[in-house]
Every structure is written in structure tokens, then in C-alpha cells.
N, C-alpha and C positions, 0 to 999 in steps of 0.2 A: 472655384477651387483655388488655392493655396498656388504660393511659386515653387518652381520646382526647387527640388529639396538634394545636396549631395548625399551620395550613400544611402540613399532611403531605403528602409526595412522591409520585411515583411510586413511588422508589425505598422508600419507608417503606409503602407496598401491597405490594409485592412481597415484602419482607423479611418484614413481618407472616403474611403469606401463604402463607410456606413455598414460593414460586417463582420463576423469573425474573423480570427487567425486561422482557425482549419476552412474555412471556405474559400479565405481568400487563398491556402495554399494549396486549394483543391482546382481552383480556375488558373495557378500559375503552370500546375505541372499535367493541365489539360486533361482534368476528369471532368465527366461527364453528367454528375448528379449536382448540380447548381442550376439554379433557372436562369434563365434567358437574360431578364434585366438585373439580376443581381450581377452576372456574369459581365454584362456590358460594364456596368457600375466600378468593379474591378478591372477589367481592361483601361479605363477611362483613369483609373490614377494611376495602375502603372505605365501610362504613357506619359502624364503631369510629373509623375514622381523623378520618371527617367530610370527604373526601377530594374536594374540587370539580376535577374535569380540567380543565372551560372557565377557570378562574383564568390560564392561558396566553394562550390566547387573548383574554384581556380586556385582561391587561400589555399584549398587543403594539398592540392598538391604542389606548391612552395611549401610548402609549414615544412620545417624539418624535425621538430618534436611532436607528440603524439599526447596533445588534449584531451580529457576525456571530462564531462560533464554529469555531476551527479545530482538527480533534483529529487529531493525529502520536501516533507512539512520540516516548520519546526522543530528541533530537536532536542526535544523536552521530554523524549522519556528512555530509558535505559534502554531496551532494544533495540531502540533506531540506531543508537551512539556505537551499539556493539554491531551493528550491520555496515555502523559508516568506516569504523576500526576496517574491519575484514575486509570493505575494497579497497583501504586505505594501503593495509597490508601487501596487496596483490598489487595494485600499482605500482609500488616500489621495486619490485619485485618485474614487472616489466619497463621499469623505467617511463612511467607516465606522468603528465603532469596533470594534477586533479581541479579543478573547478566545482566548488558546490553551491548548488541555488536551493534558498527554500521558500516555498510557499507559505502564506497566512490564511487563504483559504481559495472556494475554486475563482472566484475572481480574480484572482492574482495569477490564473494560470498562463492567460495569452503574453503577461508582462517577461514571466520568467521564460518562455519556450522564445519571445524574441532576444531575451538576451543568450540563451544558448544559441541560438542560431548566429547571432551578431559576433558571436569568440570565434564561429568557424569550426568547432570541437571534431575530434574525429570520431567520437562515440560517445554514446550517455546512456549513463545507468539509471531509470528510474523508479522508486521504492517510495510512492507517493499514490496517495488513493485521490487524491485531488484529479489526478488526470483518467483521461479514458482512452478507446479505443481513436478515436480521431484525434487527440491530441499528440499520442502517439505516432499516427499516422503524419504529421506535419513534417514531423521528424525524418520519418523515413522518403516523405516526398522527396527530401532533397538529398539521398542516399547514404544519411545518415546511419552508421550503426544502433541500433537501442538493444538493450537487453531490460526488459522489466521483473521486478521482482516480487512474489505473491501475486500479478495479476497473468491469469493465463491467457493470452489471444493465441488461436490458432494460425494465424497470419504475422505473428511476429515474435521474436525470441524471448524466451522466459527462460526464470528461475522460480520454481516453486516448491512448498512444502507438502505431504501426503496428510491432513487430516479430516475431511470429510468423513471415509470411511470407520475413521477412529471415535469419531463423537457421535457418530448414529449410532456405534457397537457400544460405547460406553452409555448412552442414553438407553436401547436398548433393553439393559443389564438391569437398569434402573426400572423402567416400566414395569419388567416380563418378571425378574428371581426377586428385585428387592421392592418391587410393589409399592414405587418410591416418586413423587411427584420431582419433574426439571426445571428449574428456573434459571433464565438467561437473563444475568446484570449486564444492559448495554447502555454504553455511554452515550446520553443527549445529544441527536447529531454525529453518529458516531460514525468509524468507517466502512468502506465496503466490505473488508475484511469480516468485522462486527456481521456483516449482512450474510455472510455466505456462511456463518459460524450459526447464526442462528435458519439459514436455509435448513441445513443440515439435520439440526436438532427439530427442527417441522417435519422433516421427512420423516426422522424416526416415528414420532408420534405417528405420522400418517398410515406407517408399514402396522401399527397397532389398533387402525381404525380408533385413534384420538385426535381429540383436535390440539394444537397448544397454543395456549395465551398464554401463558406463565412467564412473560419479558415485564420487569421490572426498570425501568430508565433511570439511570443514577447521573449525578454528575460526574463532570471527569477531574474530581478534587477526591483528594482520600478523606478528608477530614468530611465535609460534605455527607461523603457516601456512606461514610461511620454512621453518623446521625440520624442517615434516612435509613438505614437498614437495623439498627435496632428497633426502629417502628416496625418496621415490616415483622422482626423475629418475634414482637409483642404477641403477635396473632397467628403468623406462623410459625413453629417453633420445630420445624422439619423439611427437609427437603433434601435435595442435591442443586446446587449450585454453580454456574458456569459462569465466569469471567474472559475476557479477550487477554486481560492483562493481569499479571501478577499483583499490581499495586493495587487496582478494585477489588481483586479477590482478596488480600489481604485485609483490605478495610471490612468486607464483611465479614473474615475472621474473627478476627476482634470484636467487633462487635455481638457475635455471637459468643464469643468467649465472655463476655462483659456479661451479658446478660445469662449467665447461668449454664447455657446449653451446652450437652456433652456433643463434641466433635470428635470422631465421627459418626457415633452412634444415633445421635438426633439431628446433625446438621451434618452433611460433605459440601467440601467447598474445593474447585481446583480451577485453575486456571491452564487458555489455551497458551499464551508464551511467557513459560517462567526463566528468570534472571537469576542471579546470585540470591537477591532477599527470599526466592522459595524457600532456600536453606536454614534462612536467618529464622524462619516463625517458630513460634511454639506453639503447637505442634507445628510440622515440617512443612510448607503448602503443596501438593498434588499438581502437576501439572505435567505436559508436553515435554520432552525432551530436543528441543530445537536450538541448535547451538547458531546462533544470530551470526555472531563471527566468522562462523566457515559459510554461511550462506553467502554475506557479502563477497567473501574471498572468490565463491563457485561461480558469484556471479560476474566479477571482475572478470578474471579466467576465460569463464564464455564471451563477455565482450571483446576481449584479448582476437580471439577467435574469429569471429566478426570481422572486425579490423581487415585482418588478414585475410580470410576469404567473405566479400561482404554477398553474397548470391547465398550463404547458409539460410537454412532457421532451425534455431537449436531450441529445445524444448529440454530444461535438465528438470526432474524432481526428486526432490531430498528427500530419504527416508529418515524417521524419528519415531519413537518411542513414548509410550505414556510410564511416567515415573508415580506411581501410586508411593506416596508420602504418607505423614500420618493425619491427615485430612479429608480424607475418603478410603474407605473398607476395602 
């Protein structure tokens, strides 16, 4: 093994170690589900390393300002930007200083969770489908505040939106009065989000004793997704259509538009999180009413909360509205 290291990390246990960042933060703070010689393996560098975990918790209570850490993907698409605004808003607003990490993908996650650990933050907002329930969990090892947002664990504080029951009733409508087949455009690789939207729309069919295939895999480019979806309307030239994102659902507007078909009478098309461009299409696009900016803000707010009594767990969900535009009857 290596000489020992000043300041050594989490992430420099785990590396040494030959195992994850959540295992190795599962053997620091003495759980119980690691095996035996992994467990030793981890003890064995944090002896090399010289590897104090309480060093966090010492920062934080010298720190006399109140960091808080926000970890997104990329942020490349209009929602995120308008969720990053709204914590951005709330932080000012309590006097926080913000740190934002993003991801490129889930490999990058153990990278990003040690440098939030390595600032010492006194809470982190995360609105990232990269991560999961144990990565979460690393965090709160070390009595971290997190508030997560769109993922619900019942063991740790969220921020969520209400639409499951929205797109089974909308789906539904579709089967049962309008006698109407549901296709779900999901983006290649897409996110968990993607996954519990098209859960959803399986169940409905399932409450009609149908099955559904009807997922269509587009790229996550509009131009792309223009091009493959006029093939599709070549042969289909009817349905209802469901997007995650405004931009994909846009592109298959268009495209139906291009190719003849009356929307909404032979095509509906809406999308689950629409932005300002819903407003922009002609016709209007169909979607959610989920204001992205007070989400962030709701969620700020409950980390706020956190903070100050960190023994909570707060579960908030936002109510919203389906905005029938002129893209769907």
C-alpha cells in the first residue's frame, strides 16, 4: 500500500480499498451489511491513510457561513436551469453560499459526492437521477442534511411533484372514451424520471387488461428526433403521444405538422414538463403545469429547515395541473 496520505478522503479509502464510495462510507460509520474481508480491506487503509471521518463534522461547526451544495447533470436543458434559478432564489434569501457540482454520467458519481464531502457543506440539494438511494445515503452518513428532488426515498427528505395519478387518468381517457392508442417517446438512456412516467402509463393499460409496447426510443437531439418521427407518422398516422420533455415533444409536433396530419384530431401530442416554448408552438403544446422555479425554491426552504433541526424528515409534494393546450382534445 501507498504512504500515508495528509487529509485523506473518503474517496482516497475507498480507492485504496479496492471498493465503492458507499461501502467504504458504510464500514466508516459502522453498518453492518459489508462483508467481512471487504470490511477489513477498508479498515486497513483507513489505518495507512491516517483517515479521521469526525474531521467534517469539526469544519462544520467552526464554519461560520452556511454552504450548501447542489449536485444536477449537466445543465443543458431549460428545466434544470429554471429549478437551479429557484434554489438559487431561496438561498439569497437565507443568506447561503451555493456550490454546484454536475455530473456527466453515473460514473462520475463517487468523484462529485467526494468533493461535496471534501468543502465540508452544511446541506445539499440533489436533483440528479444519476444518484440513488445509497449514494444519498453517504451523505447522510456523515449527518449531512440532503433534501432530494423528484426522487422520493421514504427514509430521507424530498421534494416531489404529484403525477402518476395524472397520466394513468389521462391514459385512461384515451383507451376507455377516445378508443385511442399511447405512445411513450423516451430518450436513449433516459432518466429515472423517464422510467416512473412510462411505469405509470403500463399500469394504466394494465387496469384495461392491455399490454403496452408502444415506447418508441428517440434521441435526445430535436433535430434527430424530427427525422425519426416522421417515419414513424409515415405508418402511424394516429395516436396520442407522451413526451418527459417539452423539446422531444415539440420535435414530434412538427413533424407531424410537416407531414400533413391534423393535430389534434389525428395526432395529440403533450408533454410531462413544459417551459415557456409550450406557449411558443403553433398550435399551443399540451402539457403539466409544474412551475420548475418554485420547486427549486420549495426545496431550498426545506433544506433551510434541515439545517436547523437536522433529526426532521420532511416529505413535501407539489400539487399541479394538466394545461390541455391546443395539441390534445
Amino acid at each position: 500500500m501507498s504512504k500515508t496520505l495528509k487529509k485523506a478522503t473518503i474517496y482516497d479509502v475507498a480507492r485504496l480499498a479496492h471498493t465503492s464510495l458507499a461501502t467504504a462510507s458504510r464500514v466508516i460509520n459502522g453498518k453492518n451489511n459489508v462483508s467481512e474481508i471487504t470490511k477489513q480491506r477498508v479498515l486497513e487503509a483507513i489505518k495507512e491513510l491516517n483517515y479521521k471521518p469526525n474531521a467534517i463534522a469539526k469544519d462544520l461547526a467552526m464554519n461560520s457561513t452556511t454552504n450548501v451544495a447542489i449536485i444536477v447533470p449537466e445543465i443543458n436543458y431549460t428545466y434544470i436551469s429554471h429549478v437551479v434559478a429557484g434554489l438559487m432564489d431561496c438561498a439569497k434569501k437565507f443568506g447561503y453560499d451555493c456550490l454546484i457540482f454536475t455530473t456527466e454520467d453515473r460514473a462520475d458519481v463517487d468523484r462529485v459526492l467526494n468533493k461535496v464531502l471534501s468543502k465540508r457543506v452544511n446541506g445539499v440539494i440533489v436533483f440528479n437521477d444519476f444518484l440513488d438511494e445509497k449514494d444519498v445515503g453517504v451523505l447522510t452518513d456523515y449527518a449531512v442534511p440532503v433534501v432530494t428532488i423528484g426522487l422520493d426515498l421514504k427514509t430521507k427528505s424530498s421534494v416531489t411533484w404529484h403525477y402518476k395519478n395524472q397520466i394513468k387518468d389521462l391514459v385512461s381517457e384515451c383507451l376507455v372514451l377516445k378508443k385511442e392508442e399511447v405512445y411513450f417517446l423516451k430518450v436513449h438512456n433516459g432518466s429515472k424520471t423517464e422510467q416512473r412516467v412510462q411505469s405509470a402509463i403500463m399500469e394504466a393499460y394494465q387496469l384495461q387488461n392491455k399490454e403496452f409496447s408502444n415506447v418508441i426510443k428517440v434521441p435526445d437531439s430535436y433535430k434527430k428526433t424530427y427525422s425519426l418521427m416522421k417515419q414513424h407518422f409515415a405508418k402511424h398516422p394516429q395516436g396520442y403521444y407522451i413526451a418527459l420533455r417539452d423539446s422531444i415533444a415539440i420535435a414530434a409536433l412538427n413533424a407531424a405538422m410537416d407531414m400533413q396530419l391534423n393535430v389534434p384530431n389525428q395526432v395529440e401530442i403533450m408533454a410531462i414538463i413544459g417551459t415557456k416554448y409550450s406557449e411558443l408552438t403553433r398550435p399551443k403544446l399540451s402539457s403539466f403545469d409544474i412551475n420548475m422555479r418554485e420547486l427549486g425554491f420549495k426545496s431550498m426552504e426545506t433544506l433551510a429547515k434541515l439545517i436547523q433541526h437536522p433529526d426532521l424528515i420532511i416529505h413535501e409534494k407539489l400539487p399541479f395541473n394538466f394545461v390541455a393546450r391546443g395539441t390534445t382534445k
